[in-house]
C-alpha positions as a printed NumPy array, in Angstrom:
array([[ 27.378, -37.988,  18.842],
       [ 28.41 , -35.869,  21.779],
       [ 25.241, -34.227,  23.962],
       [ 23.997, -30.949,  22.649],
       [ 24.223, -31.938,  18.781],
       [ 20.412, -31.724,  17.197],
       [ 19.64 , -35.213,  16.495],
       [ 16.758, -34.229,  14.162],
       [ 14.328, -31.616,  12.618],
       [ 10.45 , -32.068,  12.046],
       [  9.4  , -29.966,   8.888],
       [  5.943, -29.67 ,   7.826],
       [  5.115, -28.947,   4.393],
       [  1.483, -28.871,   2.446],
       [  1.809, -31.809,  -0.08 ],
       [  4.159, -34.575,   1.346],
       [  4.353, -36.257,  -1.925],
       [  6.086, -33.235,  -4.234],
       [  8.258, -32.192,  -1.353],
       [  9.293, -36.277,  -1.169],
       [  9.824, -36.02 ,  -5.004],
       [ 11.995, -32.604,  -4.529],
       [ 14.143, -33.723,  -1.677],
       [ 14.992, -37.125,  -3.191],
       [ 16.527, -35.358,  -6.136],
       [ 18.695, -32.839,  -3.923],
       [ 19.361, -34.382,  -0.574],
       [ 22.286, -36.784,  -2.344],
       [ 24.276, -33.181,  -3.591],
       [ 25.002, -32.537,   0.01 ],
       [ 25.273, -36.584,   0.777],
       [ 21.883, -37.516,   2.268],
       [ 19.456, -40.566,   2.105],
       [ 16.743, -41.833,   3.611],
       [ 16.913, -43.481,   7.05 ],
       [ 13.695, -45.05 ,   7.184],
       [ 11.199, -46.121,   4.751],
       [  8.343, -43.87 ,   4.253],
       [  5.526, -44.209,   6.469],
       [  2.002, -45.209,   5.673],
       [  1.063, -41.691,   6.185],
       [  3.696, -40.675,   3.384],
       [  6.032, -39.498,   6.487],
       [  9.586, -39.511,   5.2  ],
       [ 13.751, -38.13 ,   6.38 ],
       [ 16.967, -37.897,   5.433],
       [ 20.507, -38.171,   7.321],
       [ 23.85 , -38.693,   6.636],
       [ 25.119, -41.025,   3.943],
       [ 26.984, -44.045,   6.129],
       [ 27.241, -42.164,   9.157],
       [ 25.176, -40.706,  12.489],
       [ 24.149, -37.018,  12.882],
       [ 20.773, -35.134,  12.41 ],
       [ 18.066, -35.838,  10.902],
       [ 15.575, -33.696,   8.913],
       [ 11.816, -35.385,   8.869],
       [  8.738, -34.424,   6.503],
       [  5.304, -34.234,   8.039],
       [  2.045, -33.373,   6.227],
       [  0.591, -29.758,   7.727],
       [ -2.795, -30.363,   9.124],
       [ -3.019, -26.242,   8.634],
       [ -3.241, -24.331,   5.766],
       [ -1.222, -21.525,   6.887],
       [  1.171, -20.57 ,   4.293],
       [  4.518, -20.698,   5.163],
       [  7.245, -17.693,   5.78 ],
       [ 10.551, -17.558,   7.007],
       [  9.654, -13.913,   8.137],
       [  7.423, -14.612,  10.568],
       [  8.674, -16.721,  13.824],
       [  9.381, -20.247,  13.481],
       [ 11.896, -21.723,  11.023],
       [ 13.903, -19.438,   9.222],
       [ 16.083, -21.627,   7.26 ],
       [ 17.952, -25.306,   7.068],
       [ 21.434, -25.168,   6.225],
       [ 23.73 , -28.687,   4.621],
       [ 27.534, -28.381,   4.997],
       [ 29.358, -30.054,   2.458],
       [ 32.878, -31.   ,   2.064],
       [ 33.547, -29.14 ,  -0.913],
       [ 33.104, -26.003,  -2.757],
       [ 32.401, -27.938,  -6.267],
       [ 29.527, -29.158,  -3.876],
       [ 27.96 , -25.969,  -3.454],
       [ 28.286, -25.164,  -7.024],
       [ 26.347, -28.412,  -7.71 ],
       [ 24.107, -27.321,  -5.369],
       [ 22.898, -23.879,  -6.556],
       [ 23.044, -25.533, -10.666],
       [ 20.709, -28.585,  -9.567],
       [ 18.423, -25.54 ,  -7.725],
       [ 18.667, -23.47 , -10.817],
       [ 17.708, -26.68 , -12.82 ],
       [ 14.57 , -26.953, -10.722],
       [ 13.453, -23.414, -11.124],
       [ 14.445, -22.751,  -7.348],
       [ 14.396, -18.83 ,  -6.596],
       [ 17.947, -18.176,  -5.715],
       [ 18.439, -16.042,  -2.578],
       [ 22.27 , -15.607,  -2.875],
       [ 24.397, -17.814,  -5.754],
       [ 27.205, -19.183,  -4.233],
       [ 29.566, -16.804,  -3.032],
       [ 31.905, -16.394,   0.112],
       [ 30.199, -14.507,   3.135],
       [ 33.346, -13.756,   5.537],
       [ 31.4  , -12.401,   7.897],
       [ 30.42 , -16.359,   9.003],
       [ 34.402, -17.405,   9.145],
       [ 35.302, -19.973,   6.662],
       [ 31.734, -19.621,   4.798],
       [ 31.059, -20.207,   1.141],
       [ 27.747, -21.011,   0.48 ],
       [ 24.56 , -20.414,  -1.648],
       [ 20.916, -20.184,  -0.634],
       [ 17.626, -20.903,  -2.491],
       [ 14.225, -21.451,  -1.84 ],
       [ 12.129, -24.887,  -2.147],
       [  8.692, -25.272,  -3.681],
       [  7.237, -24.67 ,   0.102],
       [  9.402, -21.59 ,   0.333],
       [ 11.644, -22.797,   2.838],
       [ 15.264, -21.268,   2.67 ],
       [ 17.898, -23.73 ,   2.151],
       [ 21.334, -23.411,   2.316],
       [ 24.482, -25.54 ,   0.991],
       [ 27.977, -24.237,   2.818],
       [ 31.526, -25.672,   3.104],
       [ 33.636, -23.863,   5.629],
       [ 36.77 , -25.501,   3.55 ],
       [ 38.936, -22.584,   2.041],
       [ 39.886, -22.583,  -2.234],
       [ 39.898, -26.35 ,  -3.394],
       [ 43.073, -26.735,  -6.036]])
């Protein structure tokens, strides 16, 4: 990868174990599997299916702070997919799950090429599923 690309992300989240259980049912929708095995401390990630580029790693909190993407700090994490079917799959499997939908998935042209939809995980982290690709046929 070229310098200046974010090789990876450390998240903490309150109870490694559901948030393992969550993100190994949706991190293959966007194309994502684990790198490494989980770590004795229940540590886990994800990256790109058969390829390099950034990482997003678990931690347990050793806080009890709840978590907000209001206050400063994370505000959301964002998967670009190749297609728009993608993002549909996306915001159904979130849906499934009982995930609180911030926007369905729509086109927001103020972005560019930008259809995407946004929900919120167990933790209430925002996450977000986009495909810059224009109408598929």
């Amino acid at each position: 990868m070229p310098p200046g690309f974010i090789d990876h992300i450390g998240i903490g989240v309150p109870d490694l174990a559901a948030a393992q259980r969550y993100y190994d049912e949706l991190m293959p929708i966007p194309g994502l599997k684990a790198w490494f095995p989980t770590t004795a401390a229940g540590e886990f990630n994800y990256g790109p299916a058969g390829a390099r580029g950034p990482q997003t790693f678990f931690y347990q909190t050793l806080e009890a702070e709840p978590y907000s993407r209001h206050r400063p700090g994370l505000q959301h994490l964002s998967f670009v997919v190749a297609s728009r079917a993608t993002v549909r799959a996306a915001h159904d499997w979130a849906v499934a799950h009982d995930g609180e939908i911030v926007h369905p998935p729509r086109e927001f042209p103020e972005y560019g090429e930008h259809y995407a939809t946004y929900f919120l995980n167990p933790h209430g982290f925002m996450l977000e599923v986009v495909c810059h690709a224009g109408d598929e046929t």
